[in-house]
C-alpha positions, 0 to 999 in steps of 0.5 A: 439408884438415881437417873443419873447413875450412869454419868460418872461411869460415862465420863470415866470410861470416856477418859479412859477410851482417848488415853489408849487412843480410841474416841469416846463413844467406844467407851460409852458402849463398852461401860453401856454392856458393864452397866448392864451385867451389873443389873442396870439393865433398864435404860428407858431413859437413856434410850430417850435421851439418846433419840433426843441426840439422834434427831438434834444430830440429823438437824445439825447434818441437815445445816451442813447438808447440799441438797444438790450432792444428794442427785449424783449417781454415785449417791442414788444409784452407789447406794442402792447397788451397795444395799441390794448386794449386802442383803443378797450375800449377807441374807444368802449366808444367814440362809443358808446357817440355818439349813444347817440346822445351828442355834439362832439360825434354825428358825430363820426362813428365807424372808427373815434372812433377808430382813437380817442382811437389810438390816445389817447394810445400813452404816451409823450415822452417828458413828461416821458423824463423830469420826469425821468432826474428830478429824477435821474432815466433814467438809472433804469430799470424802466426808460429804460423800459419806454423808450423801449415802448416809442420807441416802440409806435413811431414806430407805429406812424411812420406807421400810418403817412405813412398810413394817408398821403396816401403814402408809404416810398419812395423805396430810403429807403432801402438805410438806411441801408448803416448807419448801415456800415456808424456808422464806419464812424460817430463814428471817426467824433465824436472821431475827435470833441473831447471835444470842441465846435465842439462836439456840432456842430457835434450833432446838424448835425447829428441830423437834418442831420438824420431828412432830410435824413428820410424825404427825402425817406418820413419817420418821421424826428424825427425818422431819429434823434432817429436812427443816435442818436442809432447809436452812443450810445456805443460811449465813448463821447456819454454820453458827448455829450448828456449832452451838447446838454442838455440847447439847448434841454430844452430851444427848449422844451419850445416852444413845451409846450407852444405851445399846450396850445396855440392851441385852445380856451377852452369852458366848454364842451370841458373842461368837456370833457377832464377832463373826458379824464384825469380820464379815463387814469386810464385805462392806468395806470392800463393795464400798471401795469397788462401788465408788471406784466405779463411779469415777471416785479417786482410790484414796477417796473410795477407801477412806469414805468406805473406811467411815462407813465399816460398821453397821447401823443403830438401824439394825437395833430398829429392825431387830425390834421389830422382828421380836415384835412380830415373833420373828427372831428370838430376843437374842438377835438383838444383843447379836446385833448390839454386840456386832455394831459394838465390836465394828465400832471399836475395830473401826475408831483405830482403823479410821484414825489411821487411815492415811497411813494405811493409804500410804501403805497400799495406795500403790495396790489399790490406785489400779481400782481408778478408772482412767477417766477422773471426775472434772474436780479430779484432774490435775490442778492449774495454778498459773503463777500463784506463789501465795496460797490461802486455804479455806475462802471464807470471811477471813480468807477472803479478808486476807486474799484481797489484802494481799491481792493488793499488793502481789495480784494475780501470784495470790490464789485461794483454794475451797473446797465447796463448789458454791463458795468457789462460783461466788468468788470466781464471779467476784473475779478472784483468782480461786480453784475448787479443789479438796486440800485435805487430800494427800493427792492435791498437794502432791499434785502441787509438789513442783509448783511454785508455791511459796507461802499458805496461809490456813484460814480453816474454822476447825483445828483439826482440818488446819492439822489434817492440811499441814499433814498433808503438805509436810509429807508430800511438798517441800512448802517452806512456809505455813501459816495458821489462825488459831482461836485459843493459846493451846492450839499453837503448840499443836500447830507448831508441832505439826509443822507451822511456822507461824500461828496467828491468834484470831481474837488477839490479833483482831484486838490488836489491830481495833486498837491500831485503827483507834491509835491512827484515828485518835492521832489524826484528830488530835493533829486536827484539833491542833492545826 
């Protein structure tokens, strides 16, 4: 059969998966286990095309990526005391099955025990990733925290892969550091492609150009993609490029998901045992929750960054070849394991997409978790005299705040999530306050303020969605406006609860042309006098 017998398949099953309300990959992985019961179990090809999607996925982060978020405690140490408890209590549990003498337990010792539960204490990147551009939440605070403990545990994984392989980093590795002076360098290539086709080519260089160059000197690839990605991440087109990357990183991805539904036939033990593997990522959720609550986190950011993070790892496939490599673990364990990442997948999509409602449902219980000491971006939010506020301070954010400072002064505020952007504008002396406005706590915090009038000046649908939910339940703000890029997302807007949507292109027209008009009549008037 052809290569490409499975993107019929793909696309059927993805439509089918967002009509019952769950993302696409879900069905990827659920059409990824029918392909394979039906015969087509070789997917060495997709299994390539989809290291392909993970590498351009880690180079995308990397764009996104503050280096600086990655040296908090709550990153470095959370992350570590998160993994050693995992593989403590999921490592002891599989131990102990196998004393007891079950099949696919018998022949586990102590050691291989402990590889398991590591195993099973990463979380998907991939997974986290897609949840959060699917709800306008990677720029959060939750969703960056997220990302910092994802990046955290790939680091981990980069080591063990060293240790397993039984080598270490090649000594031409300390030669690395060069991109650090080189970032210079890379940074006026991406000035020099502009905004053209060549902006693509020069991502898709740079990102498996750093995947050879960390192989080369026996380092993860895809960690060399996350790197170079990092160094260019306070670049102005950065954000462009990511998003121009984005159909070529989608469409790879694909290949990832439905490959590990294709990687083993299923029996009803390894079914029953994976399916107990799922419940048990509980334990994850909850040690995730407790962690972060420790580190200062606000309750409703612990649960929703621990509600991102339920489910294992494309990790755990890594390790379990290993370990069948090695003659540790029967093959089976890999189709337990598949089947454990597949069901934690499809439990955690509908989990995630509901997540505030479930806040909302227990916030009162889980609120005791906060400790009484709040971090500096936690405390309550003081907006003086402000009745205007605008929502995200890029360029047209800023655009319209100096606008409208004109002519309203000091009763104009904006609101940024990014603490770089904030110090920018607070040294240009505008009137701005580093807060998360996706977050149902900040507008409930603003409810007796006296805000007027917002303006959503947010790039992404989906976080000008997420924000007006936010006001609509928790304030009495009258009046929303929003920018929107293409006419089917007025509807959306409009159902949300704006009042008023803009349309960014038309708009921009509109006002060249006016600009046209006035300077075409004061030459006529000229040429007449």
């Amino acid at each position: 059969m052809n290569d490409l017998y499975w993107i019929a398949p793909a696309l059927v099953s993805g439509l089918l998966a967002v009509r019952i309300g769950l993302p696409p990959m879900v069905g990827y992985l659920i059409v990824g286990f029918v392909l394979n019961a039906l015969g087509f179990a070789d997917n060495a090809k997709l299994v390539a095309i989809g290291e392909l999607g993970v590498t351009l996925l880690l180079f995308t982060i990397g764009l996104k990526l503050d280096i600086k978020s990655l040296l908090r405690p709550v990153i470095i140490v959370g992350t570590t005391l998160h993994m050693l408890a995992i593989i403590l209590l999921f490592g002891g549990g599989i131990y102990w099955l196998s004393i007891t003498g079950l099949a696919f337990f018998s022949d586990i010792n102590f050691k291989i025990a402990l590889l398991i539960g590591f195993a099973l204490s990463f979380s998907s990147t991939v997974f986290a990733v897609k949840t959060l551009e699917e709800k306008g939440e990677y720029a959060s605070k939750y969703g960056q925290l997220t990302i910092g403990i994802l990046v955290m545990q790939d680091i981990f994984a980069v080591l063990f892969l060293a240790i397993s392989a039984g080598k270490i980093p090649s000594i031409w590795a300390i030669a690395l550091i060069a991109l650090i002076p080189l970032r210079s360098v890379l940074m006026a290539l991406m000035s020099r492609a502009g905004h053209s086709e060549l902006q693509i080519l020069l991502g898709l260089v740079l990102t498996f150009g750093g995947w050879t160059l960390f192989e080369i000197v026996d380092l993860k690839g895809d960690l060399g993609a996350l790197v170079v990605g990092a160094l260019l991440a306070q670049h102005p087109y950065a954000s462009e490029m990511s998003k121009r990357l984005l159909g070529f990183k989608d469409l790879l991805l694909v290949g990832f998901f439905l490959s590990i539904g294709m990687s083993g036939t299923i029996s009803l033990s390894a079914l029953f045992i994976a399916f107990c593997l799922a419940v048990f990522v509980l334990l994850k959720v909850i040690l995730y929750f407790l962690i972060l609550c420790l580190f200062r986190q606000r309750a409703s950011t612990s649960l929703f960054s621990s509600l991102t993070l339920a489910n294992y790892s494309e990790f755990g496939l890594i390790v379990g070849a290993i370990a069948v490599g090695s003659g540790w673990l029967s093959s089976d364990w890999l189709v337990i394991v598949a089947l454990a990442l597949t069901l934690t997948f499809i439990a955690a999509s509908p989990l995630n997409a509901r997540s505030r409602e479930l806040y909302n449902a227990i916030n009162k219980q889980i609120n005791r978790f906060e400790t009484t000491k709040l971090l500096p971006e936690d405390e309550p939010i003081e907006i003086g005299d402000a009745q205007i506020a605008i929502i995200g301070m890029g360029r047209v954010g800023t655009g319209a705040y100096d606008t409208l400072y004109e002519k309203y002064g000091d009763r104009v505020i904006g609101i940024d999530v990014d603490l770089d952007v904030v110090t920018q504008h607070k040294n240009d002396g505008r009137n701005i306050v580093h807060a998360d406005p996706t977050t149902d706590e900040f507008w409930r915090r603003c409810e007796r303020r006296e805000l007027m009038m917002i303006l959503l000046a947010l790039p992404e649908l989906e976080q000008n969605l997420r924000v007006t939910e936010g006001i609509r339940t928790c304030t009495s703000i009258k009046n929303i406006s929003a920018l929107v890029k293409f006419p089917e997302e007025i509807d959306q807007l409009k159902d949300a609860g704006v009042d008023v949507t803009w349309n960014l292109y038309a708009e921009a027209g509109s006002g060249y042309a006016e600009e046209v008009i006035a300077t075409m009549d004061n030459t006529i008037i000229k040429d007449s006098a």
